[in-house]
Structures are given as C-alpha cells and as structure tokens.
PQR file of N, CA, C, O and H, with PARSE charges and radii, in Angstrom:
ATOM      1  N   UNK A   1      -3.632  -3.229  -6.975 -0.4000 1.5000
ATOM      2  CA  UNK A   1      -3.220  -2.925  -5.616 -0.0000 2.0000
ATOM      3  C   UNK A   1      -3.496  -4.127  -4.728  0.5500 1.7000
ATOM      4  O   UNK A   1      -4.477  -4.872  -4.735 -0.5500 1.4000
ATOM      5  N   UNK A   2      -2.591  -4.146  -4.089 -0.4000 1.5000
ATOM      6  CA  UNK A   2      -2.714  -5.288  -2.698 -0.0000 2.0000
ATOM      7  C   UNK A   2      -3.309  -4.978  -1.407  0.5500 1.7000
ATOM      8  O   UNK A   2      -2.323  -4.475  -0.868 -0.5500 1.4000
ATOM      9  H   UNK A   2      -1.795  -3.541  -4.083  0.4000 1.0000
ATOM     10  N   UNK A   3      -3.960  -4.942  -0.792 -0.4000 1.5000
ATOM     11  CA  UNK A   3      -4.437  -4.413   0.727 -0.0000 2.0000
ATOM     12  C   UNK A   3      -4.453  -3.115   0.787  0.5500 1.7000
ATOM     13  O   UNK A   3      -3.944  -2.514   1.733 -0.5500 1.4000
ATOM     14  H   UNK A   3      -4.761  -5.351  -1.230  0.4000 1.0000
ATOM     15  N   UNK A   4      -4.967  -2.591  -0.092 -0.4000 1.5000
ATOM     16  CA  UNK A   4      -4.455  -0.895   0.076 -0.0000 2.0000
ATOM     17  C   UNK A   4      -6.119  -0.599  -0.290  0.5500 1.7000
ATOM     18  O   UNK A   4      -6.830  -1.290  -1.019 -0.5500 1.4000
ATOM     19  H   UNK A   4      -5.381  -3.079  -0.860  0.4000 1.0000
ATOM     20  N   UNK A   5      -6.470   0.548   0.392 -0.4000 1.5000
ATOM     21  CA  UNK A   5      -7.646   1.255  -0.108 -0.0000 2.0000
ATOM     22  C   UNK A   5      -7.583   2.357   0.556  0.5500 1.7000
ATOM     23  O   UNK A   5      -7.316   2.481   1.751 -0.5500 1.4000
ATOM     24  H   UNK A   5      -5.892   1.110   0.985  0.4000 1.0000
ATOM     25  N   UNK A   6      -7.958   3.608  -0.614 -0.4000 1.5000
ATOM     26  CA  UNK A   6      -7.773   5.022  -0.881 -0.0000 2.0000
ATOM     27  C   UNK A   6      -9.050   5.702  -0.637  0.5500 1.7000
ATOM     28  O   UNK A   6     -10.028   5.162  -1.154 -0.5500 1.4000
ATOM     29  H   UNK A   6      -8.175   3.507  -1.585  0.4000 1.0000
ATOM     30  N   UNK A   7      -9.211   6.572  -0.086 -0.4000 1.5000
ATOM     31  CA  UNK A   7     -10.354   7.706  -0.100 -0.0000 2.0000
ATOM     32  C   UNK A   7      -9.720   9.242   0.152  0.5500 1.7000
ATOM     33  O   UNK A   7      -8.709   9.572   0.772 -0.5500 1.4000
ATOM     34  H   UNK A   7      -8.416   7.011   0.334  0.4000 1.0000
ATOM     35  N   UNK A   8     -10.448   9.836  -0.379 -0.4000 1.5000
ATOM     36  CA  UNK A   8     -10.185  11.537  -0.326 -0.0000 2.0000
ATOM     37  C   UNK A   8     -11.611  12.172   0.665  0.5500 1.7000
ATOM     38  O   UNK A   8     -12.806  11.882   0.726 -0.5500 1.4000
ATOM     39  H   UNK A   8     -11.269   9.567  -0.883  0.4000 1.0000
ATOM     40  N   UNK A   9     -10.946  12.912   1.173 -0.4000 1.5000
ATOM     41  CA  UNK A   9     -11.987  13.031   2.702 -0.0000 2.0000
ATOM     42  C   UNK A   9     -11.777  14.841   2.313  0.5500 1.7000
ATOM     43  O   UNK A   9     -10.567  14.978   2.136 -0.5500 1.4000
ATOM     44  H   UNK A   9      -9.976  13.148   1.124  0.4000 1.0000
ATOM     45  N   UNK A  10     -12.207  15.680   2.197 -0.4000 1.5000
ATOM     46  CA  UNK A  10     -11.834  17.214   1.703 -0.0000 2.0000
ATOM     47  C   UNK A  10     -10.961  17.496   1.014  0.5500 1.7000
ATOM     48  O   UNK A  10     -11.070  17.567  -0.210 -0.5500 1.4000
ATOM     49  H   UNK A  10     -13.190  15.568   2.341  0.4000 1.0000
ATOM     50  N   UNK A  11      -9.346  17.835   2.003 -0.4000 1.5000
ATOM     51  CA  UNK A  11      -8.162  18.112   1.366 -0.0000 2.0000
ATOM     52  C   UNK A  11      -7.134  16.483   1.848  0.5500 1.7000
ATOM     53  O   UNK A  11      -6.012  16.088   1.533 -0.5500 1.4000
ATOM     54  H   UNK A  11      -9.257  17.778   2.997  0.4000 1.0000
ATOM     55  N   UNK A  12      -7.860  16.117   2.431 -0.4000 1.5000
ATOM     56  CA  UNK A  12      -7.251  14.355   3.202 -0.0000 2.0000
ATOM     57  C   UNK A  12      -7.529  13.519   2.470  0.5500 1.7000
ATOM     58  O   UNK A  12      -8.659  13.250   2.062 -0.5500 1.4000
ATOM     59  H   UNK A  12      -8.772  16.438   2.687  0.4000 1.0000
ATOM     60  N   UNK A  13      -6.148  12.801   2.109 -0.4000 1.5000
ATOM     61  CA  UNK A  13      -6.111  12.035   1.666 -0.0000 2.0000
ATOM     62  C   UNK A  13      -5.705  10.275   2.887  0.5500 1.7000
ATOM     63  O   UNK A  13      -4.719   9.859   3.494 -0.5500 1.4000
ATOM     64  H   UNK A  13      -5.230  13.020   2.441  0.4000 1.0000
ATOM     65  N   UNK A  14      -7.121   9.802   2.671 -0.4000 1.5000
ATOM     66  CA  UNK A  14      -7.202   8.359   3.740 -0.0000 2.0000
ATOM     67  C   UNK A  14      -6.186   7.301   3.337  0.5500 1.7000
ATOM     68  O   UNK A  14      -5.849   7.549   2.179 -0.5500 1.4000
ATOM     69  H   UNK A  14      -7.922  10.141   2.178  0.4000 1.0000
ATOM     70  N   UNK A  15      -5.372   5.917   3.935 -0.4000 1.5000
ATOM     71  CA  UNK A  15      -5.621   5.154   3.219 -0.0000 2.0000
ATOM     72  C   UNK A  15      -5.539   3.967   4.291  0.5500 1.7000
ATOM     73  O   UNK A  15      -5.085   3.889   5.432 -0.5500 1.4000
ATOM     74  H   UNK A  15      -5.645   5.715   4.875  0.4000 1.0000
ATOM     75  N   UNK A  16      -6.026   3.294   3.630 -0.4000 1.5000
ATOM     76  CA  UNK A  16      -6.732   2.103   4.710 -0.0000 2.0000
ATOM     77  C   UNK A  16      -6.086   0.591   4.320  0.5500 1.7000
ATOM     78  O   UNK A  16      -6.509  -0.093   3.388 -0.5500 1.4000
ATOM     79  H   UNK A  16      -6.396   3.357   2.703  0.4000 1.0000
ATOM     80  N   UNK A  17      -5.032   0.224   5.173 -0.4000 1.5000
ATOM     81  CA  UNK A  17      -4.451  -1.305   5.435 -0.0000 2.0000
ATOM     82  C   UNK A  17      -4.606  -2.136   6.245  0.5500 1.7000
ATOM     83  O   UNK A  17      -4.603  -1.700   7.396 -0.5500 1.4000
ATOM     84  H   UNK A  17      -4.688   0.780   5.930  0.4000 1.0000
ATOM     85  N   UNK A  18      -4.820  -3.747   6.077 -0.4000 1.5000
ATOM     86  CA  UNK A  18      -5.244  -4.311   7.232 -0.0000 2.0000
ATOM     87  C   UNK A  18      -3.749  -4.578   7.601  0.5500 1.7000
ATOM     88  O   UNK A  18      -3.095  -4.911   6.613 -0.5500 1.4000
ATOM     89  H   UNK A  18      -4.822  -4.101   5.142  0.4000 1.0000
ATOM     90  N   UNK A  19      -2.987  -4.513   8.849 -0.4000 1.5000
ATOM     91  CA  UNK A  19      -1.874  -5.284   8.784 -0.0000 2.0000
ATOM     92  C   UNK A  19      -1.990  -6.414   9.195  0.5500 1.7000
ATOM     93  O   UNK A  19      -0.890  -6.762   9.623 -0.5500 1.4000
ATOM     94  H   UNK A  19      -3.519  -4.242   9.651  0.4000 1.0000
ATOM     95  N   UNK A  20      -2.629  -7.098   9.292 -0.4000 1.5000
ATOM     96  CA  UNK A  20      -3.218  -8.621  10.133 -0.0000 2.0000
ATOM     97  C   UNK A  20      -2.472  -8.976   8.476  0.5500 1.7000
ATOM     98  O   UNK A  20      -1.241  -8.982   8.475 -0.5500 1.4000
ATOM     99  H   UNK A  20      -3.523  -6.815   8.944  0.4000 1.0000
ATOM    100  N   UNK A  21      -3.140  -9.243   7.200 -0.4000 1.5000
ATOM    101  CA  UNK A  21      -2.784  -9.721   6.335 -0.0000 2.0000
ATOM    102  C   UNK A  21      -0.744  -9.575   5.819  0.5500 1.7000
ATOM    103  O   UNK A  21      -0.012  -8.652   6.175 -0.5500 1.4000
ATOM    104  H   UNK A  21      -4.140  -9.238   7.201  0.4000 1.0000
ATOM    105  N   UNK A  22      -0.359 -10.677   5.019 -0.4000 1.5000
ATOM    106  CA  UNK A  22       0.368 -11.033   4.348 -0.0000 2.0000
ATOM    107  C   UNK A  22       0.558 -11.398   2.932  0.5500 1.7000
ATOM    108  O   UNK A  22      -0.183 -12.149   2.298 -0.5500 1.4000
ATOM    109  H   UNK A  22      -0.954 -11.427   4.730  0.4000 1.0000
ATOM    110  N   UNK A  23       1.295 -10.982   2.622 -0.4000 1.5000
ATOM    111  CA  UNK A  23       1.231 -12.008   0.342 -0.0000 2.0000
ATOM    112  C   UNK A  23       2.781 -11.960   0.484  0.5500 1.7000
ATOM    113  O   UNK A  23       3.404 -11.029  -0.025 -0.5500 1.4000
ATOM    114  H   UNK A  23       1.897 -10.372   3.138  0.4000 1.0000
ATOM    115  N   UNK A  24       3.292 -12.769   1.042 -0.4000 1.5000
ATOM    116  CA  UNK A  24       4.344 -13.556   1.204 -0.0000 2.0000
ATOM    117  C   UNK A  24       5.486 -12.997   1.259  0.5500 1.7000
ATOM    118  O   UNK A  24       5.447 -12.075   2.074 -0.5500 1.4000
ATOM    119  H   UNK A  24       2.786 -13.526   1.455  0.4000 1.0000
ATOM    120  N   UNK A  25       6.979 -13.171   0.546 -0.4000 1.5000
ATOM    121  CA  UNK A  25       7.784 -12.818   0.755 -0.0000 2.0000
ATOM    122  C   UNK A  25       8.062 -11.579  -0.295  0.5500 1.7000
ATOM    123  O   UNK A  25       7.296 -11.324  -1.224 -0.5500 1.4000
ATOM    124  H   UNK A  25       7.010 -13.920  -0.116  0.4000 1.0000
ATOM    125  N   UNK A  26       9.327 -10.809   0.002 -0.4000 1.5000
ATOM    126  CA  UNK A  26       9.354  -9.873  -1.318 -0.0000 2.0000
ATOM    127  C   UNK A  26      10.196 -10.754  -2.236  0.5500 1.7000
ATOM    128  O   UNK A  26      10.537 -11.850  -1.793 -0.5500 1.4000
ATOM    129  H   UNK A  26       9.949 -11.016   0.757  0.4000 1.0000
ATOM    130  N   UNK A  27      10.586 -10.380  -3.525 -0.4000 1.5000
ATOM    131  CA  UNK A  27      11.729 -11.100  -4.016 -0.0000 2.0000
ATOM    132  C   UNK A  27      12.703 -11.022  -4.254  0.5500 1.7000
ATOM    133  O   UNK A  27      13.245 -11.499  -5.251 -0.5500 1.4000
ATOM    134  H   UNK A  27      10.309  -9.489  -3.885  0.4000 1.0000
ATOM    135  N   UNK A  28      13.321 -10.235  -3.179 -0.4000 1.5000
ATOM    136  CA  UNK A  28      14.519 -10.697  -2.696 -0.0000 2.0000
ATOM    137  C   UNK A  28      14.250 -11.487  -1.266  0.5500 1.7000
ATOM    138  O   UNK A  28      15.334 -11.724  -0.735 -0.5500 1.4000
ATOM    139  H   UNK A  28      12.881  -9.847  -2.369  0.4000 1.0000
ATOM    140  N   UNK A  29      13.313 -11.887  -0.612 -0.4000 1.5000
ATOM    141  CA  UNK A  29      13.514 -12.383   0.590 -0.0000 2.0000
ATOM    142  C   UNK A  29      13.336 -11.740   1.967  0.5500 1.7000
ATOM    143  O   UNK A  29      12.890 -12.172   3.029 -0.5500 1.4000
ATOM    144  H   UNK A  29      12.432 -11.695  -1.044  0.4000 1.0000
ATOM    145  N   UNK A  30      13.794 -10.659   1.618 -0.4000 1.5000
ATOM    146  CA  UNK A  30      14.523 -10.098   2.828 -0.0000 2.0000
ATOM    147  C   UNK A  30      13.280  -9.707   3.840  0.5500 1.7000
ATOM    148  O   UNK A  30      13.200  -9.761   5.067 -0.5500 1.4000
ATOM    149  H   UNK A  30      14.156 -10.308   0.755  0.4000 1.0000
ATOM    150  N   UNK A  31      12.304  -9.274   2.786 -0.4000 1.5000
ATOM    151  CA  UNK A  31      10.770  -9.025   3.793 -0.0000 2.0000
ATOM    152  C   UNK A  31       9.707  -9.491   3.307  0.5500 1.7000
ATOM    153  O   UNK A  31       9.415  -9.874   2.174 -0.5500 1.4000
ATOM    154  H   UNK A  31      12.368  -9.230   1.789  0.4000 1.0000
ATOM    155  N   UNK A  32       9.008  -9.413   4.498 -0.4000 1.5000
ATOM    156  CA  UNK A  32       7.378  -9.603   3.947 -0.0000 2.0000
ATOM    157  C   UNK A  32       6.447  -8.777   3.227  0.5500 1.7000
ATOM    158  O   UNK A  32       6.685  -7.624   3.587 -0.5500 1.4000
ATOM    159  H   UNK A  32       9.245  -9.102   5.418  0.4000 1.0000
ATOM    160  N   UNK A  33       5.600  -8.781   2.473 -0.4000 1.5000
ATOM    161  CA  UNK A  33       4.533  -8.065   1.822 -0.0000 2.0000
ATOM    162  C   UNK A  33       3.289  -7.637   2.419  0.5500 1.7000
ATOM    163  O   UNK A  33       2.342  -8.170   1.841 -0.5500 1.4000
ATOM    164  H   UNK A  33       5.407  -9.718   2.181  0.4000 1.0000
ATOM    165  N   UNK A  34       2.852  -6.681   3.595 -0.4000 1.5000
ATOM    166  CA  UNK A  34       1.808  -6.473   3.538 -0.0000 2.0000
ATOM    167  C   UNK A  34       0.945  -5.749   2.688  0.5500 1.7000
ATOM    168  O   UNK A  34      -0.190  -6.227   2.687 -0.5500 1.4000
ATOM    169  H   UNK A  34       3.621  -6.248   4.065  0.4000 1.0000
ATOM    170  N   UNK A  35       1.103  -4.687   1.910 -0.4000 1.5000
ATOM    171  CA  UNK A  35       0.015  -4.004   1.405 -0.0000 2.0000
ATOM    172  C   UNK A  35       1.519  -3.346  -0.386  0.5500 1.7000
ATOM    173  O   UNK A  35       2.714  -3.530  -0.615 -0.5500 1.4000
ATOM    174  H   UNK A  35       2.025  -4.299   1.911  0.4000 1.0000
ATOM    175  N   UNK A  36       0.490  -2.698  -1.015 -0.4000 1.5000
ATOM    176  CA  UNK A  36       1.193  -2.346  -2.176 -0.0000 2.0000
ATOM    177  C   UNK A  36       0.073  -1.359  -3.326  0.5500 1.7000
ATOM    178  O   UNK A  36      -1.132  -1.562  -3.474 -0.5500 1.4000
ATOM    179  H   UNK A  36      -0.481  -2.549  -0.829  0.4000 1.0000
ATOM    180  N   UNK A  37       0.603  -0.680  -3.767 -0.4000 1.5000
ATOM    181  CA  UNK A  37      -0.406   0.016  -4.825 -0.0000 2.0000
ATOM    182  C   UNK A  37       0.657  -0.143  -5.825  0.5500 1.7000
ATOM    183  O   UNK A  37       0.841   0.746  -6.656 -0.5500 1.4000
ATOM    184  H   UNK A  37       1.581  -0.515  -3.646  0.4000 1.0000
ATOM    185  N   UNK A  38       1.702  -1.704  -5.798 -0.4000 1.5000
ATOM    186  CA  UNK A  38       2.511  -2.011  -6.978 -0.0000 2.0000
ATOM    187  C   UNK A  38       2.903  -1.049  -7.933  0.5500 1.7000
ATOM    188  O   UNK A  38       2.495  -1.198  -9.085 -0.5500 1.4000
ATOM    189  H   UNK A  38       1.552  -2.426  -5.123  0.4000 1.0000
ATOM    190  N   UNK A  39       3.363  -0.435  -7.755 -0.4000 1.5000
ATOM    191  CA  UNK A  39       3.840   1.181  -8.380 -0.0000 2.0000
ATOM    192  C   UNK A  39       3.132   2.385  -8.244  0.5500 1.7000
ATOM    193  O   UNK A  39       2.297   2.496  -7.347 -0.5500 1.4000
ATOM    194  H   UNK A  39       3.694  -0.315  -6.819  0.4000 1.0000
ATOM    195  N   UNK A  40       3.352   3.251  -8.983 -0.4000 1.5000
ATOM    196  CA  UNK A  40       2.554   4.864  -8.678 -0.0000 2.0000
ATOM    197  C   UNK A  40       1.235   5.037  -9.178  0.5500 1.7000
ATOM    198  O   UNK A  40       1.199   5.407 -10.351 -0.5500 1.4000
ATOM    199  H   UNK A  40       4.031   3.162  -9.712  0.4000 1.0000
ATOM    200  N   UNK A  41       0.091   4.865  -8.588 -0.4000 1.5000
ATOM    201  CA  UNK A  41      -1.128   5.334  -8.936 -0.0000 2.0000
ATOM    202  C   UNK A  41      -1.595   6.215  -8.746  0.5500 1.7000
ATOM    203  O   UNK A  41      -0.762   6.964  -8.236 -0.5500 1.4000
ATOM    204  H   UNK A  41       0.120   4.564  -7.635  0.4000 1.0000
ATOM    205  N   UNK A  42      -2.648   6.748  -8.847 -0.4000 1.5000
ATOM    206  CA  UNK A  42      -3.618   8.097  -9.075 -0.0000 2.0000
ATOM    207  C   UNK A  42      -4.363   7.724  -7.725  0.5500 1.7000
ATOM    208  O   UNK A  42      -4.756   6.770  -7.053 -0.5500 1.4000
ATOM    209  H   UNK A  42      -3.325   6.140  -9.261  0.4000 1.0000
ATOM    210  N   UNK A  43      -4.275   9.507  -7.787 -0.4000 1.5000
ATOM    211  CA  UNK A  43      -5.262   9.673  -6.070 -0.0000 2.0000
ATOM    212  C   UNK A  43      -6.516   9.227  -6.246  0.5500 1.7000
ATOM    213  O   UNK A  43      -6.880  10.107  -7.025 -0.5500 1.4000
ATOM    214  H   UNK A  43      -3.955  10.282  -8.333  0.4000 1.0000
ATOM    215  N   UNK A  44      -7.449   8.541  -6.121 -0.4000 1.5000
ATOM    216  CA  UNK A  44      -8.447   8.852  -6.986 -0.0000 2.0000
ATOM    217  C   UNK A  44      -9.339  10.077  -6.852  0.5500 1.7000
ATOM    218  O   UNK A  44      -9.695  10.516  -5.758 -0.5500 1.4000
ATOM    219  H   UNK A  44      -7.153   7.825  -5.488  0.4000 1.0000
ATOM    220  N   UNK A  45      -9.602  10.485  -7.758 -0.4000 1.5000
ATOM    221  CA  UNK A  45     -10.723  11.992  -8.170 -0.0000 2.0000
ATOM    222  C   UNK A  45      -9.973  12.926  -8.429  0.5500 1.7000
ATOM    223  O   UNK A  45     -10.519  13.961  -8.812 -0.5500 1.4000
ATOM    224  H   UNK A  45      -9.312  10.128  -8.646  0.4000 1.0000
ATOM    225  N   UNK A  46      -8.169  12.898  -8.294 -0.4000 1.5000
ATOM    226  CA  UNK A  46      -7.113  13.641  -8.260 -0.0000 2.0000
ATOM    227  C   UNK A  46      -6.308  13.952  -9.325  0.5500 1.7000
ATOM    228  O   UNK A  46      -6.745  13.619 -10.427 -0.5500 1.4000
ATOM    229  H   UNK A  46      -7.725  12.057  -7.984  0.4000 1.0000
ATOM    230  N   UNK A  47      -5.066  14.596  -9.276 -0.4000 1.5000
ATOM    231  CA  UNK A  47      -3.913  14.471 -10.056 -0.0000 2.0000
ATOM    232  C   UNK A  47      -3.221  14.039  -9.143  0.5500 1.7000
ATOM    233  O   UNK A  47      -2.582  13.073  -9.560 -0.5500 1.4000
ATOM    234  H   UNK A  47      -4.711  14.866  -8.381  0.4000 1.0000
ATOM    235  N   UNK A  48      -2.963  14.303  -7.861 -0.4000 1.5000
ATOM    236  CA  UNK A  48      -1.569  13.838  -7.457 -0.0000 2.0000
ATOM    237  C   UNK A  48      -1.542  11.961  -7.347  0.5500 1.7000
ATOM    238  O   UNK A  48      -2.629  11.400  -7.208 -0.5500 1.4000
ATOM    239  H   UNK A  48      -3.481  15.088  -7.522  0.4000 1.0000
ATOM    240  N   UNK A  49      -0.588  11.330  -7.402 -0.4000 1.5000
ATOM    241  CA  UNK A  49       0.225   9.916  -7.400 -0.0000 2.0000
ATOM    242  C   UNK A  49       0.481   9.586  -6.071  0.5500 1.7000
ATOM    243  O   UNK A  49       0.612  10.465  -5.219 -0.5500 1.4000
ATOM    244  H   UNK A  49       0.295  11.786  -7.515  0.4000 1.0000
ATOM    245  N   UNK A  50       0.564   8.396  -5.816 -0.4000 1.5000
ATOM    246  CA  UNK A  50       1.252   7.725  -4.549 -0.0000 2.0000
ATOM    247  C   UNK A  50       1.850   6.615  -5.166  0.5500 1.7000
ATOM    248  O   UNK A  50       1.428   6.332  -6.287 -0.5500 1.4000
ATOM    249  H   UNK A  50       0.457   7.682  -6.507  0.4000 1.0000
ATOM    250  N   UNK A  51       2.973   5.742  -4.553 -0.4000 1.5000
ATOM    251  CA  UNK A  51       3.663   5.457  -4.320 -0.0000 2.0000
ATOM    252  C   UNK A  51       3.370   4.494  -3.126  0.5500 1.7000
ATOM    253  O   UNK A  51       3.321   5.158  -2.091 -0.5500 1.4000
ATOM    254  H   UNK A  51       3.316   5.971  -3.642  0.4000 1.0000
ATOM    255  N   UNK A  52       3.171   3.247  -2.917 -0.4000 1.5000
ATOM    256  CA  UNK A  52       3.259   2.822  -1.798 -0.0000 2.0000
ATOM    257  C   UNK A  52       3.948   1.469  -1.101  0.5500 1.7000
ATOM    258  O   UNK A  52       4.521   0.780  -1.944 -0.5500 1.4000
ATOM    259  H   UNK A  52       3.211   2.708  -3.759  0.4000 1.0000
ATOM    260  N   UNK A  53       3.988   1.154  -0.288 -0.4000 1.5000
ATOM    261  CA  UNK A  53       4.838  -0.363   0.434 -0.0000 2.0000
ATOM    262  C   UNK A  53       5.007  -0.694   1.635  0.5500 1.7000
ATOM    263  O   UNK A  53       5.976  -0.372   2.323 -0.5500 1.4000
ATOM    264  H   UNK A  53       3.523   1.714   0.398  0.4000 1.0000
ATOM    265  N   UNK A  54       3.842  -1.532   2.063 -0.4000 1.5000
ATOM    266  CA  UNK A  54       4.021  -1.770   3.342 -0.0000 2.0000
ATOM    267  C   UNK A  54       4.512  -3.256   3.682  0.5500 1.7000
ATOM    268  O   UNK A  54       3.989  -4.139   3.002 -0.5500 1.4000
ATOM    269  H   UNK A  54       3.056  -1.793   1.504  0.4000 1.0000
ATOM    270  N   UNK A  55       5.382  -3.618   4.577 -0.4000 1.5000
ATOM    271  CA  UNK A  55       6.476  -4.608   4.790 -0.0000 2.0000
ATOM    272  C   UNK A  55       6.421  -4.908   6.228  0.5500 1.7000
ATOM    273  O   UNK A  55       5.645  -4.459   7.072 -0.5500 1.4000
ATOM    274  H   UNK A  55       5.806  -2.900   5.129  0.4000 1.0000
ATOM    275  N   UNK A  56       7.415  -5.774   6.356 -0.4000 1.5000
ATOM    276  CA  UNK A  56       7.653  -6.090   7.704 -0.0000 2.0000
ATOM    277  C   UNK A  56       9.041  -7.198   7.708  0.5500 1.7000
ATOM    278  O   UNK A  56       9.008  -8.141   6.916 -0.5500 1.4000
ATOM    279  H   UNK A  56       8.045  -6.139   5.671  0.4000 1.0000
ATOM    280  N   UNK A  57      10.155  -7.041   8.566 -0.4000 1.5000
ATOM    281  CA  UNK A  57      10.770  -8.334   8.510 -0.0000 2.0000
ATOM    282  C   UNK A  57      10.624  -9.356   9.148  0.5500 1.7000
ATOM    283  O   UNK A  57      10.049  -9.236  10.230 -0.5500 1.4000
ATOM    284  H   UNK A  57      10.182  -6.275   9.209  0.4000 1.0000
ATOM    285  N   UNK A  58      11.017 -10.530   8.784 -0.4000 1.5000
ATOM    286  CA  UNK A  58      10.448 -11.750   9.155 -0.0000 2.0000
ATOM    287  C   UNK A  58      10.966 -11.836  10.612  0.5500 1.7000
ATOM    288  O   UNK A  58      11.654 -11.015  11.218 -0.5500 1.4000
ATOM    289  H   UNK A  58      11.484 -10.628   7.905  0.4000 1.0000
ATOM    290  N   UNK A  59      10.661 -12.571  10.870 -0.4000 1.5000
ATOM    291  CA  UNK A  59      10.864 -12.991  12.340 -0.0000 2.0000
ATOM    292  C   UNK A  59      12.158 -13.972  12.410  0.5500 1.7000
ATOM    293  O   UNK A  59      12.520 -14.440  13.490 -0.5500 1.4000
ATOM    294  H   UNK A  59      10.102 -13.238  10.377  0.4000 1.0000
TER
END
C-alpha cells in the first residue's frame, strides 16, 4: 500500500491519507498518485476487502 492506513474503530472502518504527499504520475499520465492499497486488500481483523485510489489531476 501507498499512503494509505487502515484501522477498525467498532463497526468503523478508518482510513487515514496524507494528501500533502505524491508518487508521481499514473501510467497513463493523465493523473497523479496520491495514496493506493494497489488492488483489493483485507480489512484488517476482517473479511470484508477494499479497493482503493486516491488521485488528483495535474495542474
């Protein structure tokens, strides 16, 4: 995972990104990379999955 961090709070599920940070372009270009759990991972302590992608377009 890239900038991403997960916690389970009861039935809440947290997740915590800085958006100040960057990891460059995507590859196609078209956006930027802030955060990623690079495909579907585990909640942790869970069964359910996420999915995640946080972006931005360039300026």
């Amino acid at each position: 995972m890239k900038n991403v961090e997960m916690t389970v709070e009861g039935e809440n599920l947290i997740i915590k990104v800085d958006l100040s940070k960057d990891f460059g372009p995507s590859k196609s270009g078209k956006t930027i990379i802030i955060a990623s759990t690079e495909g579907n991972v585990s909640v942790p302590e869970r069964d359910e999955k996420i999915g995640l992608n946080v972006y931005r377009y360039p300026d």
